[in-house]
Every structure is written in structure tokens, then in C-alpha cells.
C-alpha positions as CSV (number, residue, x, y, z in Angstrom):
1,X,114.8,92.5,115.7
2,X,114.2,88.8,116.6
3,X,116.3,87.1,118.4
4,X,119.1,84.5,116.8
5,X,117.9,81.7,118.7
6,X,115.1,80.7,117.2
7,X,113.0,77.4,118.1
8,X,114.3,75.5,115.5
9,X,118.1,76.1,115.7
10,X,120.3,73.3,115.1
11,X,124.0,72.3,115.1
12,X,124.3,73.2,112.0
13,X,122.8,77.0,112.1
14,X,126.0,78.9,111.7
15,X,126.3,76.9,108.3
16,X,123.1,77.4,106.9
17,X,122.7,81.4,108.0
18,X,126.2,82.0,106.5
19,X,124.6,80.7,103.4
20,X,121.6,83.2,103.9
21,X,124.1,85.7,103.6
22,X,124.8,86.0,100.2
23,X,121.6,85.1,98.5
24,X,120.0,87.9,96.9
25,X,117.1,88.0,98.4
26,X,115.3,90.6,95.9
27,X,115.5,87.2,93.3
28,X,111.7,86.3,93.4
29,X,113.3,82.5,92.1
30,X,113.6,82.2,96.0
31,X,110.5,82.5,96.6
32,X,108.6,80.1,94.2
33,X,107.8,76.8,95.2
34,X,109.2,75.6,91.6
35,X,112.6,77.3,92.2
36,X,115.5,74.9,91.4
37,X,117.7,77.4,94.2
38,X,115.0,76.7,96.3
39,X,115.0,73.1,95.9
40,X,118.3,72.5,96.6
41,X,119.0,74.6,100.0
42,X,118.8,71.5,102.8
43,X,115.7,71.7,105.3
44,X,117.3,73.7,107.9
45,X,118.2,76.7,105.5
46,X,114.4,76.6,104.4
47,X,113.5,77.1,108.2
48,X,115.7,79.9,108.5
49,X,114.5,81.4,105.7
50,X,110.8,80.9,106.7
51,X,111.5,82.4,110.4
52,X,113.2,85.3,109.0
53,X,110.6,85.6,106.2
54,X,107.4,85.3,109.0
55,X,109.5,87.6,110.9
56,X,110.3,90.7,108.4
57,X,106.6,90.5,107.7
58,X,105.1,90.7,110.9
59,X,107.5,93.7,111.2
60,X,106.5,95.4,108.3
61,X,102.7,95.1,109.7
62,X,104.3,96.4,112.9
63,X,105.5,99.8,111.3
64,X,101.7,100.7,109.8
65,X,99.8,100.3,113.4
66,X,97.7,103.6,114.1
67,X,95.3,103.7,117.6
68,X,91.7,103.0,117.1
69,X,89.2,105.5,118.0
70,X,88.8,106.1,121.3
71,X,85.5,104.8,121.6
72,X,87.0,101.0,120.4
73,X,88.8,101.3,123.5
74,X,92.8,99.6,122.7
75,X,92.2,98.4,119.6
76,X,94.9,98.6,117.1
77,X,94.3,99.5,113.4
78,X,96.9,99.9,110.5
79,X,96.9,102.8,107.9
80,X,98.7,101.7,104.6
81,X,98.8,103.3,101.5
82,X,96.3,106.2,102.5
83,X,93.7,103.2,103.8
84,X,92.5,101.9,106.6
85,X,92.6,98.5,108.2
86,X,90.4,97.3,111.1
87,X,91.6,93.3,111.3
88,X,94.7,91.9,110.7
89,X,93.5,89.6,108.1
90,X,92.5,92.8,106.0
91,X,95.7,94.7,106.5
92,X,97.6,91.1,105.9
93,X,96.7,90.3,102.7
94,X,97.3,94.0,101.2
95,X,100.9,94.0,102.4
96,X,100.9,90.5,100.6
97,X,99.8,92.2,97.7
98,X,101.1,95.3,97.7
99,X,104.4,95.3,99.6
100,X,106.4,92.2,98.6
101,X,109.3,94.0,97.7
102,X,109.7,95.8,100.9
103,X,109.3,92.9,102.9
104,X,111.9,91.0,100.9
105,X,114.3,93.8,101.9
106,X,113.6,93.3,105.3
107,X,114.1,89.1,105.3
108,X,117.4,90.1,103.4
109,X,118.2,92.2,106.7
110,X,116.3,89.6,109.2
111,X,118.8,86.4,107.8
112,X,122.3,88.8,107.4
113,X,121.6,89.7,111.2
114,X,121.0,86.4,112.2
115,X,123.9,85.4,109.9
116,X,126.3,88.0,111.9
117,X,124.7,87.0,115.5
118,X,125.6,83.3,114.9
119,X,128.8,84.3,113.3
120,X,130.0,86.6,116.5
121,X,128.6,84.1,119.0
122,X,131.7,81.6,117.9
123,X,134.1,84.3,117.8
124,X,136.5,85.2,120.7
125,X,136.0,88.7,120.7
126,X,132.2,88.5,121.4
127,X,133.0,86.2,124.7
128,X,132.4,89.0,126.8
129,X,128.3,89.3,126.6
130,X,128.3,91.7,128.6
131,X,129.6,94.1,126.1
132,X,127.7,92.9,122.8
133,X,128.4,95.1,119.3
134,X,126.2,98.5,119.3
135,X,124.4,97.6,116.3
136,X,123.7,93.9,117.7
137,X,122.7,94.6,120.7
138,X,119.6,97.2,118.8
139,X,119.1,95.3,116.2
140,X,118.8,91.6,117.9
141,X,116.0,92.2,120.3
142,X,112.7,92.8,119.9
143,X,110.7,96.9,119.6
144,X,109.4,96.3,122.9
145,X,112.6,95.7,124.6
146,X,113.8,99.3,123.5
147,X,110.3,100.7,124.8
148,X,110.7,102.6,128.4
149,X,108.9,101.6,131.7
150,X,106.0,103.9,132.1
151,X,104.1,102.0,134.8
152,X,104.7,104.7,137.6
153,X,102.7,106.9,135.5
154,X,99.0,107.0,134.9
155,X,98.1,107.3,131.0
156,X,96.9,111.2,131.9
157,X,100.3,111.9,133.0
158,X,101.6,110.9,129.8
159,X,98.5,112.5,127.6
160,X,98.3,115.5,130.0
161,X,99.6,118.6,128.8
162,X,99.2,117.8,125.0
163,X,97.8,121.5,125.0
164,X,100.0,124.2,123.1
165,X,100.4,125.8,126.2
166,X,101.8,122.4,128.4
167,X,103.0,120.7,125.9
168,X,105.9,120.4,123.8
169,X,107.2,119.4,120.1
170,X,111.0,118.2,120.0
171,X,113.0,118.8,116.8
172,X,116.1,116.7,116.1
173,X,117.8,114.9,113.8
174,X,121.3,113.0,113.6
175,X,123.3,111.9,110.6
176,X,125.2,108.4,111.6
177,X,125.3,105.4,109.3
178,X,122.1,102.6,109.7
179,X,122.3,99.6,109.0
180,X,118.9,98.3,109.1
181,X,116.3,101.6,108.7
182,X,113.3,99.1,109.0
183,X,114.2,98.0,112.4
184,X,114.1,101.9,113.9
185,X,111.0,102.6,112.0
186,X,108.7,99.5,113.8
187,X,111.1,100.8,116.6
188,X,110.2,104.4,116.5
189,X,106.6,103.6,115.7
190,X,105.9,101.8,118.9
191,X,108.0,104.6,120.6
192,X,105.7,106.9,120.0
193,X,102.6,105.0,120.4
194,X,104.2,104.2,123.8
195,X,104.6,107.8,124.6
196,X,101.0,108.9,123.1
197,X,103.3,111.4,120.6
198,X,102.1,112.7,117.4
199,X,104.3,114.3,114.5
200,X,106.4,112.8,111.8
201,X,109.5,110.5,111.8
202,X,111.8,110.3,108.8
203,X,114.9,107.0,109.0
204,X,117.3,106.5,106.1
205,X,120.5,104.4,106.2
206,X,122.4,108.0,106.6
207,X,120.4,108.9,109.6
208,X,117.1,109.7,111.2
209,X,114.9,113.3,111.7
210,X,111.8,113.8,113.6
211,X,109.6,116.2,115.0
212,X,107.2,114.6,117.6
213,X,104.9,116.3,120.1
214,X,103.1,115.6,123.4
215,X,102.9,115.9,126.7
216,X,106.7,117.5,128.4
217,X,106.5,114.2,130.2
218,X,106.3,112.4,127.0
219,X,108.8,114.6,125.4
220,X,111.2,114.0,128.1
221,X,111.3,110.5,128.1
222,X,111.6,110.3,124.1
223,X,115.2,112.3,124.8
224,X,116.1,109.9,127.2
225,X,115.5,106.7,125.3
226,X,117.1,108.1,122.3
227,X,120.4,109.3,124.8
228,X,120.8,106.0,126.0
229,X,120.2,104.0,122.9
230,X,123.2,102.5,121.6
231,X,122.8,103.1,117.9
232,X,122.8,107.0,118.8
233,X,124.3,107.6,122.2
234,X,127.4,108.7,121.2
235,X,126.2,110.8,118.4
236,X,123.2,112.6,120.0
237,X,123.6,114.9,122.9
238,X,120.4,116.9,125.0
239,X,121.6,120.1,123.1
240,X,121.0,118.6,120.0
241,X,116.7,118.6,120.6
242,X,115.3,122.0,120.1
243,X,112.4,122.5,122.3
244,X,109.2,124.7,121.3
245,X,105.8,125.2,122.4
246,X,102.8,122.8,121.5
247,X,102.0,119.4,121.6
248,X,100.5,116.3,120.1
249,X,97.9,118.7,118.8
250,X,99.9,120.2,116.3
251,X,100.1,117.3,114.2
252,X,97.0,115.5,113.1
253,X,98.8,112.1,113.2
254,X,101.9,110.1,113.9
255,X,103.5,109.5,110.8
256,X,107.4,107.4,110.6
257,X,108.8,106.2,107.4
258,X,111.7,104.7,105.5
259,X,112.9,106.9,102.9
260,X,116.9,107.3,100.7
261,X,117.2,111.0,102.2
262,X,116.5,112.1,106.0
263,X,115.9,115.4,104.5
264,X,115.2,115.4,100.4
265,X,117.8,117.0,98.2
266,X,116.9,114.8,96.0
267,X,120.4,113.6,95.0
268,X,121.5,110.3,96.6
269,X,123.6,110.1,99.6
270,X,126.1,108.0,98.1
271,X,127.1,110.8,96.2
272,X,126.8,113.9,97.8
273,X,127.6,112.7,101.7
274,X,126.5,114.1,105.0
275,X,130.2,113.5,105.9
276,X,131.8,116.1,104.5
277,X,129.7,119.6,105.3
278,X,130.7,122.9,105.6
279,X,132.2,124.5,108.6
280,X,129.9,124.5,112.1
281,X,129.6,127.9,113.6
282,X,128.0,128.1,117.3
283,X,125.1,130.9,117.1
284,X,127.9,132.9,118.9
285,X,130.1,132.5,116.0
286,X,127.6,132.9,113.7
287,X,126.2,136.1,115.4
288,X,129.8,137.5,114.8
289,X,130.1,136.7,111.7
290,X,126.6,138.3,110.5
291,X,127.8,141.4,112.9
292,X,130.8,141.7,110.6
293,X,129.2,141.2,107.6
294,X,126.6,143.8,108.2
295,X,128.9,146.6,109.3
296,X,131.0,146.9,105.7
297,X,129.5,149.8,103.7
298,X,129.1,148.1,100.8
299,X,127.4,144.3,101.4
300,X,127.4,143.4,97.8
301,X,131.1,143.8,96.9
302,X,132.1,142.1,100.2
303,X,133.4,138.2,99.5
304,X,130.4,136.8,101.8
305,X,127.6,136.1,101.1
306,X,125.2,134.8,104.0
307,X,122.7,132.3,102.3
308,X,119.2,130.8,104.1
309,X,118.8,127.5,102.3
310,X,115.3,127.3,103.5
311,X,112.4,127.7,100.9
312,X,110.6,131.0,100.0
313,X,107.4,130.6,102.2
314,X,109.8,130.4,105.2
315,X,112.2,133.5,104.2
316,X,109.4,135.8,103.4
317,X,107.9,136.2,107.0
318,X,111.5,135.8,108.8
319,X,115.1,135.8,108.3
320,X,118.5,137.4,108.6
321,X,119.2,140.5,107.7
322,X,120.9,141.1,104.6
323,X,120.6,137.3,103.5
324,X,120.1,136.5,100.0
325,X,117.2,133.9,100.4
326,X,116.7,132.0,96.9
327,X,113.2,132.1,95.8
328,X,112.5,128.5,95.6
329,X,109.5,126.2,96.4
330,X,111.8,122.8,97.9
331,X,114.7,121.7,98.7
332,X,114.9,119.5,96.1
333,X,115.7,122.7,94.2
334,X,118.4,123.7,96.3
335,X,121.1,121.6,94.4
336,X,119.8,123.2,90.5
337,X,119.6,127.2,92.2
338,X,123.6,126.5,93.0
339,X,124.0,125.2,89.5
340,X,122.9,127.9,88.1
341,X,124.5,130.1,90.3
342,X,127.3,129.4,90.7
343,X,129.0,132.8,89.5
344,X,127.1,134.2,92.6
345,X,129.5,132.1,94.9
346,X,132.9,132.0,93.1
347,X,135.6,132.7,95.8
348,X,133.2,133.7,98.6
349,X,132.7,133.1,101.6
350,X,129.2,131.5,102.6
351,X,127.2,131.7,105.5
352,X,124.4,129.4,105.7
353,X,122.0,128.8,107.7
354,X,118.4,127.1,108.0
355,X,115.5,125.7,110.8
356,X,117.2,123.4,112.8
357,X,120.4,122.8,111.0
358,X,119.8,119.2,108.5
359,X,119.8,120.8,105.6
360,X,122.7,123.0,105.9
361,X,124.3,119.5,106.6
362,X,124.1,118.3,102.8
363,X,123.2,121.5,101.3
364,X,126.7,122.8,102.2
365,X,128.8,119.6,101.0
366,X,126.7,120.4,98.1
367,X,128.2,123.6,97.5
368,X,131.4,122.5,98.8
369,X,131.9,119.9,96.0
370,X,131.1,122.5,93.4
371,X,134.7,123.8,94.5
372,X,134.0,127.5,93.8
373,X,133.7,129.0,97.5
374,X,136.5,130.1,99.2
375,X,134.9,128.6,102.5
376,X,131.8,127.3,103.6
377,X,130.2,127.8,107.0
378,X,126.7,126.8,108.8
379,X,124.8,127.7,111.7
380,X,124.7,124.9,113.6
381,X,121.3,124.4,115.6
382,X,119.8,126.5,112.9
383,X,118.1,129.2,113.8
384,X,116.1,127.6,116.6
385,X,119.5,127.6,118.6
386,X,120.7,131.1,117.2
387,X,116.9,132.8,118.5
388,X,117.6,130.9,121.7
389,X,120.7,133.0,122.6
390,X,120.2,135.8,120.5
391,X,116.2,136.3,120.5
392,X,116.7,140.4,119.9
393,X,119.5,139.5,116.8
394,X,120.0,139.7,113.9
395,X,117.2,137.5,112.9
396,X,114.0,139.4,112.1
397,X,110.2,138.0,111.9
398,X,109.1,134.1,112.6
399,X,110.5,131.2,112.3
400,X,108.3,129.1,109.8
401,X,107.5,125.4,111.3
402,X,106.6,122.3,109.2
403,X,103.4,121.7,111.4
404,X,99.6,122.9,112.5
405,X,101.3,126.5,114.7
406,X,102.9,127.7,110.6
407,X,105.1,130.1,112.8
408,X,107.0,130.7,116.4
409,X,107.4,134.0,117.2
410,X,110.6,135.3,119.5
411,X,110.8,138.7,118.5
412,X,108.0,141.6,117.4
413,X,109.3,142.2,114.2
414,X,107.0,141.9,111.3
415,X,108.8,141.4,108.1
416,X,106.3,140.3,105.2
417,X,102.9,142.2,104.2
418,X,99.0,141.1,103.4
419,X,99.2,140.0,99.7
420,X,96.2,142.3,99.1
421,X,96.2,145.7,100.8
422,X,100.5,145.6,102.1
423,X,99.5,145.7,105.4
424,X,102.5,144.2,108.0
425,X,101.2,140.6,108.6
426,X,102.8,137.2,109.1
427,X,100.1,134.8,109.6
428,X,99.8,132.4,107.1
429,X,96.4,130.7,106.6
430,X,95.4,128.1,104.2
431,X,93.5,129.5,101.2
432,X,90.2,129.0,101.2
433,X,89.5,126.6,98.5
434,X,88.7,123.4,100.0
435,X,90.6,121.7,97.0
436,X,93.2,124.6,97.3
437,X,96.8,123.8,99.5
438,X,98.3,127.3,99.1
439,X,99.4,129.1,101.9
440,X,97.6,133.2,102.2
441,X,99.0,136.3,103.7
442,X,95.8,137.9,104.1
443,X,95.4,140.4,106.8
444,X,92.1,140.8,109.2
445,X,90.7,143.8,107.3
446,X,90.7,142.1,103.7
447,X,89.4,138.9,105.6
448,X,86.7,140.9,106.0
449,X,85.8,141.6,102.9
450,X,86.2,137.9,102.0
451,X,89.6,137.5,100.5
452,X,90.8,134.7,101.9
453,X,92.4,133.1,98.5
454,X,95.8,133.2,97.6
455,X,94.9,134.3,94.3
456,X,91.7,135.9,91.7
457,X,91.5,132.7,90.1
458,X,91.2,130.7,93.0
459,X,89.2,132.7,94.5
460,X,87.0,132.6,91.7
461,X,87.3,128.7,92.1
462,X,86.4,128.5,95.2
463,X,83.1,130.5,94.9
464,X,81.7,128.2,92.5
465,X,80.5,124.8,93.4
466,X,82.5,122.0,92.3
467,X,80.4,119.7,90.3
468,X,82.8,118.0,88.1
469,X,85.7,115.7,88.7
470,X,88.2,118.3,87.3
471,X,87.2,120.8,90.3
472,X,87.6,118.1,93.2
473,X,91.5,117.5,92.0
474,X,92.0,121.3,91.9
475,X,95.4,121.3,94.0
476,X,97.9,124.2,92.8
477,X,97.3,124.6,89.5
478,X,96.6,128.8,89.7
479,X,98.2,132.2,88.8
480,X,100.4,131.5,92.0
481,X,102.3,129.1,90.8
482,X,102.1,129.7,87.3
483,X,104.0,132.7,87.0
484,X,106.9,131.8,89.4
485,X,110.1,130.3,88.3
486,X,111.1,126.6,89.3
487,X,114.9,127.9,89.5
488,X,115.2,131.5,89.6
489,X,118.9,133.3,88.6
490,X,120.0,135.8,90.7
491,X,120.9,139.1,88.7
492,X,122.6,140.5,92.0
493,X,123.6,139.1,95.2
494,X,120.4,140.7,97.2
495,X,117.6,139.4,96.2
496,X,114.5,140.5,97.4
497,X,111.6,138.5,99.2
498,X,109.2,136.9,97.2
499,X,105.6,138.4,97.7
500,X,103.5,135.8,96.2
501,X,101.6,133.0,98.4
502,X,103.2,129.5,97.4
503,X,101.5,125.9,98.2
504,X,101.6,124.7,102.0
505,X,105.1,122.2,101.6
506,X,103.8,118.6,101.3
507,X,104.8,115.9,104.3
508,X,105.4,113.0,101.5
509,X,107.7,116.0,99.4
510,X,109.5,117.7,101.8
511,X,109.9,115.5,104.9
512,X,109.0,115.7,108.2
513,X,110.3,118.2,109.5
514,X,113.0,120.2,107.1
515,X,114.6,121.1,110.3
């Protein structure tokens, strides 16, 4: 963020920031010219507002920076709004245009920083500068002072290995109160770009969750920046980024944005909190408790139920034994399944468990708030941390990821079928309708003979050629989808895997990284 010492602080800054604090700075009557508020702020509270105003903007611009072409050598381009800008005059006037809300949001945080910087810089307590606040000493410099010093390494060191086989993709997140979600999104952004990492990058005032990918030189100084950065050092440890295979080449972009959820339940943090989950379980634990669970004779009187809160796509080609796994599309249907199931989970215990861990996090205070379970448990590290100490456990098939590889594989178990002949297979492709984002199990043999669809109708579709603007916005509408339930009841505690191919979860739905 910049710094409080702007060039045209005076004696009187303290005075006029403190003002700053409490304006509302969503009130466009600040912004007009004609503005009788406006007209009666002194000069220097104008020029504090114009720094701060210059200052959110240029940072907004900062956060929608993509690389050029290779060919245009280091230019730098911005992708807003699904377009792309070549100059800055271009990309300028559309965040003008388009985006003045957000960038009153982020002078609002620009003065209330500066406000709290020149506030702290009179007060006793903040004599030692040597040990400045956490959130102050982030928030108060610029993105490139949080960037780390790669100059001992050539650029192919860095871009090296972005291969699936020497590369790697990281998966994290961490829940911990933000203050100013702007300022880590231009922050991550230029991360990334630093590093040459691809993936997606989701920041919310309750947390962040990312899944980037590059080269394992890349990868590893990503961990350390976020270790020793002060907004998450004490929240983030190295055992809380699980490690996989790939590279930048598994996502076609880098991709970081502001959202109200890290992870979409669609139901507001300020009501259903992060801060009050279920019980963690190491994959120790966990494996223990699944071991138990398994052994009584009769699973569907027994008081636990062990529930994957993942979506059907992702429990149809792997998951724990004996799981009820809810046959739903999102997560944002997570929260209506427990509403109307709640019968399911009166006085039980519940296991649950999901990729990487996040959503257990909210989708258990869920549950727990309902006040029906007798206890409430999670896996934490998900399943990536379970299938690192137990690859040969109680988890059977792959482990679905939100990116280009669809699957990792740690065991030879093969728990779905080709949606056409029944065949073991569990390697999802996209359908073959251009227009068409469902994802197929369709097994070599009936690729063969040309079903590659993930259903009669769209196959049908896709034979045809599209000649009318009805065809070319074809998306999901098809027997797939038609004839499954948003929220499905449960009539027993098993419930069996879904069979049908469902849409390919969308980035801007689900999230980055659903980990």
C-alpha cells in the first residue's frame, strides 16, 4: 500500500486523515465537484483524498496486469471484464467507466490506513519501529517490497520445469481475518507474475485460497514468501501446502480475485463463521475412525455417518468407502442438501471430509449450527494429506482436481464406469460439443465408435453445424442436467454414486481451487 508520507504532508495531516476516516466513501456527493461536503473539507484534506484516490486506482489497474505475448517481448497488458487491453490509456478509461465502485472501496481503505499510520506514528506504543503492527507493516509498503529477490536466478530457472513432470502446483488456503483484500490481490498478482506461476487465487476478508503452478523453484519460493509474511506467518505452516505434480501448464492463465467467500457456500461469512468448525482429525485419526466405522456389521444403523462434502463429479471416480457422498453439482448446494436432510444427521456422529480441507472448514460450522449432530469431525488436509500417509487406505479411485490434469491417481483402483458400455474408467474428458462444458466418462472402445458426448442430445448437437445464435450459447442445457435434481433427499443413509456426466465446475462459480 503507499506509504503515509506522502509529498504533500503537512503539520496538520494527523487532523485531516482522522477526518478521512469516517467519511463514507461509497457517497458519490464526495466525488462531485458541486458537492457542498466537498466544498467544505480545507485544501489539505482534498490532497489526501486525491493521493489516496490516484493511489487506489493505480492499484486497482495493478490487479488486472496479464504478460504480453512473447513475441512483444515485456510488455504488460490488462485483462478486465473478459477484454483485453494493450495501453494504459485503454485499460484506464474502462476502469473509469466500469469500476468506480470498486475503486471507491479501495480509497476508503487507502485514507483509513493512512488515517491509522499517522495515528500510530504519535502514539507511544508504536516508538519502537523496529517492531511496527503486522497488518501495518503489509499493508503500508508498496507490492514490490513484498516481492522476493530472484536475481541469482536466470528467468529459465524460474520457467524451467513448468512441465507436468518437473513441475509442481501448490494447494493451500488459510482462514485469518483481512483487513484490506485489495492490497493482497495487487499483491499476489505481482507474486505470481514475479514467479512466472499460473493458476487461480481467491482473497476475501476471512481469508485467502490458491492453487498456483510452475516451476519447483517457483513453487518453493511462493511457500517462503507466504511463511514469512506477516499477515500469515503465524497462521500458515509448510504442512499446510499440498504438493502434486504439474506445473504452470495446467492452468491456461493466472487468475486472482476479490470475492465475499474464499470458497463459495454461498451464505455470508458474517453469519455462518470459519471460526467455529467441526473437530480436526489428523489423517491418522481419521484413518481410525473410518477403520471403526467400517468394521460394525451393520453401517446404516451405526450413529456415524462419514460424509464427502465435495460435489458429484468428484465422488463418482474416488472416495471413501462407505461414504454417503450427496449427489450435488456445487457447493453452494451444500448448505440446502443439510436442510433438507437433516433427519439423516440427528444425533450422529459426522465424519467429513473433502480435497484439501476449506470446505470442511465452513461446511461443518454449517452443520454444527443446525444443532442436530451429536459431534462433528473433519479431515484435516483433506484427502491430499490422508492419500499422503495412507495411499493403499481406505480411499479408493482419484482424487478430482479443479484444473487442466481432471484427476491424480495414488492408488489402481477404478471406481466409476464408461457412461456408455460400463466399462471401469475414470478419465474424464470434455464432451465434444464445442459449445458443450460437460464432463464424459467415455472409455477408448466407445471413443471409437464416436461417442464422445455426455449425452444423445448433445451428441446430436454437436453433429450438426451451428448456424444460428441459439447453437453458439449452447452451454448445459441437455438430458444431463435436465433430469438430475438441484437438491436430492436421501431415502437411506447410503447413497449410491451418481452415473450421469455433469458440467465441468465453472472457475467464476466454484472458486479456484475448492480445495
Amino acid at each position: 500500500m503507499p506509504s503515509s508520507t506522502s509529498p504533500d504532508q503537512g503539520d496538520d495531516l494527523e487532523t485531516c486523515l482522522l477526518r478521512f476516516s469516517d467519511l463514507d466513501l461509497k457517497d458519490t456527493s464526495i466525488i462531485n465537484p458541486s458537492s457542498s461536503l466537498k466544498a467544505e473539507l480545507d485544501v489539505n484534506t482534498k490532497k489526501k483524498y486525491s493521493f489516496a484516490k490516484k493511489k487506489a486506482f493505480a492499484l486497482f489497474v495493478k490487479t488486472k496486469e496479464v504478460p504480453a505475448p512473447s513475441y512483444k517481448g515485456k510488455e504488460i497488458w490488462w485483462k478486465c471484464c473478459q477484454q483485453l487491453f494493450t495501453g494504459p490509456t485503454s485499460i484506464h478509461r474502462h476502469v473509469a467507466a466500469q469500476h468506480a465502485d470498486e475503486v471507491w472501496h479501495q480509497t476508503a481503505s487507502v485514507l483509513k490506513q493512512l488515517a491509522v499510520a499517522s495515528s500510530t506514528s504519535k502514539s507511544p506504543k508504536s516508538a519502537d519501529k523496529r517492531n511496527p503492527p503486522k497488518e501495518c507493516l503489509t499493508q503500508n509498503h508498496d507490492v514490490s517490497a513484498w516481492l522476493p529477490d530472484i536475481s541469482c536466478f536466470s528467468p529459465d530457472e524460474l520457467i524451467s520445469g513448468e512441465g507436468s513432470d518437473e513441475g509442481e502446483v501448490l494447494l493451500y488456503y488459510c482462514y485469518r481475518d483481512l483487513e484490506d483484500p485489495h492490497w493482497i490481490c495487487a499483491w499476489q498478482t505481482a507474486l505470481c507474475q514475479h514467479l512466472h506461476l499460473t493458476g487461480k487465487v481467491r482473497i476475501a476478508t476471512e481469508g485467502i485460497n490458491g492453487t498456483v503452478g510452475g516451476s519447483k523453484l517457483a513453487t518453493r519460493l511462493y511457500v517462503e514468501v507466504m511463511l514469512s509474511c506477516p499477515l500469515f506467518k503465524d497462521y500458515l505452516c509448510e504442512d499446510d501446502f499440498k504438493t502434486s505434480k504439474g506445473g504452470a501448464c495446467c492452468f491456461p492463465e493466472l487468475r486472482v480475485g476479490v470475492f465475499e467467500e474464499i470458497v463459495p457456500m454461498g451464505i455470508s461469512p458474517n453469519k455462518i463463521s470459519y471460526k467455529k468448525p467441526g473437530i480436526h482429525l489428523s489423517p491418522g485419526e481419521f484413518h481410525k475412525e473410518v477403520e471403526k466405522f467400517l468394521s460394525q456389521a451393520n453401517q446404516e444403523q451405526s450413529d456415524t455417518i462419514l460424509l464427502d462434502c465435495r460435489n458429484f463429479y468428484e465422488s463418482k471416480i474416488g472416495r471413501f468407502q462407505g461414504c454417503l457422498a450427496p449427489d450435488i453439482r456445487k457447493f453452494s448446494y451444500f448448505p440446502s442438501y443439510v436442510d433438507r436432510n437433516l433427519d439423516l444427521f440427528r444425533e450422529k456422529r459426522v465424519l467429513m471430509y473433502c480435497t484439501g480441507g476449506i470446505r470442511c472448514e465452513r461446511g461443518s460450522a454449517y452443520l454444527k449450527a443446525k444443532g442436530v449432530c451429536k459431534e462433528v469431525f473433519q479431515l484435516k488436509g483433506g484427502i491430499h494429506k490422508y492419500l499422503e500417509e495412507f495411499p493403499d487406505g481406505f480411499y479408493k479411485g482419484k482424487l478430482f482436481v479443479f484444473d487442466e490434469r481432471y484427476a491424480l491417481s495414488y492408488n489402481s483402483d477404478i471406481v466409476s464406469e464408461c457412461s456408455y458400455c460400463g466399462a471401469p474408467w475414470d478419465q474424464y474428458k470434455l464432451c465434444s460439443t464445442p459449445q458443450c462444458r460437460q464432463l464424459v466418462l467415455t472409455c477408448p472402445a466407445c471413443q471409437g465408435q464416436g461417442l464422445t458426448a455426455c449425452c444423445v442430445t448433445c451428441q446430436d448437437k454437436g453433429s450438426r453445424p451451428a448456424s444460428s445464435p441459439a447453437q453458439h450459447s449452447f452451454k448445459e442445457e441437455c438430458d444431463c442436467t435436465a433430469r438430475r435434481p438441484r437438491i436430492p433427499s436421501e431415502l437411506s443413509q447410503q447413497a449410491p454414486p451418481p452415473l450421469s456426466p455433469e458440467p465441468r465446475p465453472d472457475v467464476a462459480e466454484d472458486g479456484p481451487c475448492l480445495c
